[in-house]
BALONU-290642 format. One record per residue (C-alpha): residue number from 1; x, y, z. Coordinates in Angstrom, 2 decimals. Layout:
// residues N
<site i="NUM" X="X" Y="Y" Z="Z"/>
...
END
This chain:
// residues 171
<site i="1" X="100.27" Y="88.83" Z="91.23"/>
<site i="2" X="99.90" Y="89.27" Z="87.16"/>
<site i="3" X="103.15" Y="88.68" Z="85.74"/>
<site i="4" X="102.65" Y="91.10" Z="83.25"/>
<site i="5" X="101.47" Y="93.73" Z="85.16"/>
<site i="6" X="103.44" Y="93.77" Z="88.54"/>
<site i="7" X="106.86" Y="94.24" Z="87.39"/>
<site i="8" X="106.12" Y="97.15" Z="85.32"/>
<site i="9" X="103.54" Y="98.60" Z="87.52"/>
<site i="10" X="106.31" Y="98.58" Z="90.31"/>
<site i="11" X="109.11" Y="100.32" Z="88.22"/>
<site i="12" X="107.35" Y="102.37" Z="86.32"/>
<site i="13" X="107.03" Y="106.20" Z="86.30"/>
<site i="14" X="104.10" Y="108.51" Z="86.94"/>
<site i="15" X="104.47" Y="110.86" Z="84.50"/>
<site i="16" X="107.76" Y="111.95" Z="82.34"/>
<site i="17" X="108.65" Y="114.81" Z="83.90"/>
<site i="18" X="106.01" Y="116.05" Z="86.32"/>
<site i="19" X="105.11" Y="114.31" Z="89.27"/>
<site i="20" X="106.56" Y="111.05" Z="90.55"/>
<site i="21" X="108.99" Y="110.88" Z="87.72"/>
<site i="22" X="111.58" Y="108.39" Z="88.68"/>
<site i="23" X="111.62" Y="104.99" Z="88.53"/>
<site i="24" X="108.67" Y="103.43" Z="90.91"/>
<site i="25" X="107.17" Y="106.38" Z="91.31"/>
<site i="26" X="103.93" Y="104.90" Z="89.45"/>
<site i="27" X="103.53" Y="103.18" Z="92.78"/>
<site i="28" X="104.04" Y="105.33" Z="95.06"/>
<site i="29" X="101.48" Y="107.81" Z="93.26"/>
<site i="30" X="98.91" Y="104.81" Z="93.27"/>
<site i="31" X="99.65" Y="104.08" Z="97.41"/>
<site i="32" X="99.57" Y="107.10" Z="98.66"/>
<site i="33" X="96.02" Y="108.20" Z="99.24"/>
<site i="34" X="94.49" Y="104.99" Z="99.53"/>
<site i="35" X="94.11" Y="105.44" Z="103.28"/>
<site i="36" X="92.49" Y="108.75" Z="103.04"/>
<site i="37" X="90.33" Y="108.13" Z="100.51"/>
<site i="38" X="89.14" Y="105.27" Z="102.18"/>
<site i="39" X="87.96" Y="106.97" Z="105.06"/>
<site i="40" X="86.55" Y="110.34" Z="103.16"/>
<site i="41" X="84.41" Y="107.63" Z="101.59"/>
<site i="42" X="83.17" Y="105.91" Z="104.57"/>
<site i="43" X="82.37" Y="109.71" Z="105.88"/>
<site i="44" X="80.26" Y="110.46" Z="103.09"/>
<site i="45" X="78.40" Y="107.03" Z="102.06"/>
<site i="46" X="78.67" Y="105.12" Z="105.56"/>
<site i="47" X="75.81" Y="102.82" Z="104.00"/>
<site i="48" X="78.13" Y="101.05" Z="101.53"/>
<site i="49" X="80.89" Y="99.60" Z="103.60"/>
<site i="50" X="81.79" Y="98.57" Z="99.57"/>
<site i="51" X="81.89" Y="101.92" Z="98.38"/>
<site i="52" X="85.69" Y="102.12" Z="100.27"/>
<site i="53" X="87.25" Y="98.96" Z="98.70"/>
<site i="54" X="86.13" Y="100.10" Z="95.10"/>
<site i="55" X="87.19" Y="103.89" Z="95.74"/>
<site i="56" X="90.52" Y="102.56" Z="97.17"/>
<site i="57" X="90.80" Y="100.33" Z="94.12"/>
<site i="58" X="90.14" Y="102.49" Z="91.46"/>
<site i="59" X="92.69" Y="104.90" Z="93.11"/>
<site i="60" X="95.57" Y="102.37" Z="93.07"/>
<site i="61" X="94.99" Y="101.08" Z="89.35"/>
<site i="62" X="94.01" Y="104.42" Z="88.24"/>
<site i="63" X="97.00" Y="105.25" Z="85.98"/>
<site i="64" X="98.14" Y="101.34" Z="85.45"/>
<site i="65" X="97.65" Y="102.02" Z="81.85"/>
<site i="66" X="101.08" Y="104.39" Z="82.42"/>
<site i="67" X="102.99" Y="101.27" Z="82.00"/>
<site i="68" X="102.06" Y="101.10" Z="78.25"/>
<site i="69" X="102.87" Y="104.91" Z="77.69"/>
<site i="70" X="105.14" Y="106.13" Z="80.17"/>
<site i="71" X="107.25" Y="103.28" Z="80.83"/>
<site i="72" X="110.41" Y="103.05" Z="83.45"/>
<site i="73" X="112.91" Y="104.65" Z="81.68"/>
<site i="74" X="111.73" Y="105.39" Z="78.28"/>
<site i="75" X="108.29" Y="105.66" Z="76.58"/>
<site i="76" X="107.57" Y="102.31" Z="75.00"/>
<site i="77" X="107.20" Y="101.57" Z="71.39"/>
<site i="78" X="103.65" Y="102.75" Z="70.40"/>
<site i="79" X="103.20" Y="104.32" Z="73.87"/>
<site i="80" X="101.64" Y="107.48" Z="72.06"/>
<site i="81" X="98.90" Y="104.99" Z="70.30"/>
<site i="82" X="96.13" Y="105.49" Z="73.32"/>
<site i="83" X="95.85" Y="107.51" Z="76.53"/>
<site i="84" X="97.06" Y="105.75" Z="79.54"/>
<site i="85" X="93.35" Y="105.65" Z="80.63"/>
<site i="86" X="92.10" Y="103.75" Z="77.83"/>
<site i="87" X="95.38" Y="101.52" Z="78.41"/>
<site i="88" X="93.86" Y="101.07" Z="81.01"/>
<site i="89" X="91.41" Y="98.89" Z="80.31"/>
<site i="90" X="93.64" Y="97.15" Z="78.02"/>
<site i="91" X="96.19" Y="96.26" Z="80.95"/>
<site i="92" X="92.41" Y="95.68" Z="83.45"/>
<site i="93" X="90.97" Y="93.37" Z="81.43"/>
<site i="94" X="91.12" Y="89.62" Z="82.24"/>
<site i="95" X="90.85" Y="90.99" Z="85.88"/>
<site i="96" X="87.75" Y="93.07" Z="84.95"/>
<site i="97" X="86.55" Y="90.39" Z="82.98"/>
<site i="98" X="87.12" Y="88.18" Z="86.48"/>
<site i="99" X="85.81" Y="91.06" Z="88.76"/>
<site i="100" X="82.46" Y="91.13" Z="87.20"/>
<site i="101" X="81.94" Y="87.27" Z="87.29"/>
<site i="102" X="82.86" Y="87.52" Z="91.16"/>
<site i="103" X="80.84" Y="90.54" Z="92.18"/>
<site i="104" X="78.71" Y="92.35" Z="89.15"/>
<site i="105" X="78.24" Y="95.34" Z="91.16"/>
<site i="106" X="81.67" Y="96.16" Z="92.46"/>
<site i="107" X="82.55" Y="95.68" Z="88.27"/>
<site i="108" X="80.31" Y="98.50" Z="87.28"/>
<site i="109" X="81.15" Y="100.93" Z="90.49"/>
<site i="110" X="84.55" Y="100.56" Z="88.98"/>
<site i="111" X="83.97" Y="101.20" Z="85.55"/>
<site i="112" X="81.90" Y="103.76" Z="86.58"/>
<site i="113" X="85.01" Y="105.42" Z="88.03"/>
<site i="114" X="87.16" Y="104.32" Z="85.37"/>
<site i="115" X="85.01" Y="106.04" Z="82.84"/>
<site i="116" X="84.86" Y="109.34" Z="84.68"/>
<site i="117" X="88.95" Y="109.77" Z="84.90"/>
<site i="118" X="88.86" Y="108.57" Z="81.29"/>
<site i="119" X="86.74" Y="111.79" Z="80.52"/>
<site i="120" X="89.04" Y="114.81" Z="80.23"/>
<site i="121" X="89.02" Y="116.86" Z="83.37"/>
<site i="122" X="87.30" Y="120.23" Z="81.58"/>
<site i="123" X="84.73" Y="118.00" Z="80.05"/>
<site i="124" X="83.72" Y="115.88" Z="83.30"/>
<site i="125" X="80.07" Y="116.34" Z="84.47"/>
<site i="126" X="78.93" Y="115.48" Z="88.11"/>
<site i="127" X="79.55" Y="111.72" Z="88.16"/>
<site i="128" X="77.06" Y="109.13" Z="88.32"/>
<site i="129" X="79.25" Y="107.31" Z="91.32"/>
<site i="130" X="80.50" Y="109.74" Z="93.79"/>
<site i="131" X="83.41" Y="108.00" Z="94.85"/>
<site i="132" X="84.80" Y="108.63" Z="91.46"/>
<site i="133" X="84.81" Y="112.53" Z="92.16"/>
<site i="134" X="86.90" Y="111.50" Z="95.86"/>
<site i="135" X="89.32" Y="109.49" Z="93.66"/>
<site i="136" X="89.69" Y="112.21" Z="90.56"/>
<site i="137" X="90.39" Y="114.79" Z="93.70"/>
<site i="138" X="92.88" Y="112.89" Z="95.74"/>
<site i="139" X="94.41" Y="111.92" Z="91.88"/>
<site i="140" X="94.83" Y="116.13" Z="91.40"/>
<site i="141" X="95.89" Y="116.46" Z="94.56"/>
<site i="142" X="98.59" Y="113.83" Z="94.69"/>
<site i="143" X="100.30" Y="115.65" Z="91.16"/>
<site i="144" X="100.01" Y="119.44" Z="92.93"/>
<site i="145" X="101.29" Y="118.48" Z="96.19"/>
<site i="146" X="104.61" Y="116.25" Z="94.67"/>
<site i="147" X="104.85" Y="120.05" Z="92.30"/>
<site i="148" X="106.00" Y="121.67" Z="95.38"/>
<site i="149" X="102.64" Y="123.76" Z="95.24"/>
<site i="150" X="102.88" Y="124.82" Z="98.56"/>
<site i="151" X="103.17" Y="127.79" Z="100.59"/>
<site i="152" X="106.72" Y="127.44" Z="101.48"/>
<site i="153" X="107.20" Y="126.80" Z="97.65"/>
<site i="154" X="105.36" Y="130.09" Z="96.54"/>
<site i="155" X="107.39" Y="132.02" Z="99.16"/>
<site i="156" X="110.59" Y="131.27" Z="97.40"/>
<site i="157" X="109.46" Y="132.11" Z="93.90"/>
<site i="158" X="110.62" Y="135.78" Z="92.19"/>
<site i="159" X="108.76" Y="138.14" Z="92.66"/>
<site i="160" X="108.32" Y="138.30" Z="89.04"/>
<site i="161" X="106.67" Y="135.01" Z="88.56"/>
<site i="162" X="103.13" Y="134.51" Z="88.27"/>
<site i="163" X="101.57" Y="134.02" Z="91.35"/>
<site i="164" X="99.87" Y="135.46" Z="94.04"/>
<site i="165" X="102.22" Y="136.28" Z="96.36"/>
<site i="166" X="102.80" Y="138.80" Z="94.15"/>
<site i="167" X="99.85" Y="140.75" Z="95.17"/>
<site i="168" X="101.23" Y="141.94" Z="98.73"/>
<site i="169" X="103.69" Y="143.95" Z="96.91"/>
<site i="170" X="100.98" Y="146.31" Z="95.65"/>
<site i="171" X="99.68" Y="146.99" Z="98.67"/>
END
């Protein structure tokens, strides 16, 4: 419903030239999962009925900060000032800003997520929310699965290329 969010958050792209590169594929990256992740959350903390709603919508504005350095069709000017997670909290905000008038606790569980995709995957710790792992997971996930990292994909690379179908040759 933001004005200056929505537009761009509908046409913009996921990445450049990795997964969900075209135009609206921000969206479709940020959709996806939310169903799944949803219910691996309710699986695994069936004591906060919350938990879901907050996992689900830290998923979906996960990478909003893309519209500041990705873009639709080009990078925007300054795009390379910040990561697109500390954008962010740039683009969040006002609505953060809202969010933790309306419901304090929900504010911080999100944050709490926010922060832990924020930290560089090799430098991430257990997190101190554990929906925030579920949502970094089905984030991965989402980018391997739209690289055609699949079986049917390794089967049709040379035989030359490194991976390990490669191995059943040398035995």
């Amino acid at each position: 419903l933001d004005a200056s969010i929505g537009p761009a958050f509908v046409s913009s792209r996921a990445s450049v030239s990795h997964h969900h590169h075209e135009r609206g594929g921000l969206l479709q990256h940020s959709a996806e999962n939310l169903d799944l992740i949803a219910e691996m959350i309710r699986r695994r903390l069936p004591e906060e009925p919350k938990s879901a709603a907050i996992g689900q919508l830290a998923y979906f504005f996960h990478d909003v900060g893309k519209i500041r350095t990705i873009g639709t069709n080009a990078r925007p000017a300054l795009s390379w000032a910040a990561r697109h997670e500390t954008q962010n909290f740039v683009v969040l905000a006002p609505h953060l800003q809202w969010l933790e008038e309306a419901d304090q606790e929900a504010c911080r569980a999100l944050l709490l997520i926010f922060e832990y995709l924020a930290t560089p995957a090799l430098a991430r710790k257990r997190p101190n929310y554990f929906p925030a792992e579920i949502v970094a997971q089905f984030d991965g996930w989402s980018a391997a699965e739209f690289s055609h990292r699949s079986l049917a994909a390794l089967m049709h690379r040379t035989p030359h290329s490194d991976n390990p179908s490669t191995l059943c040759t040398h035995f």
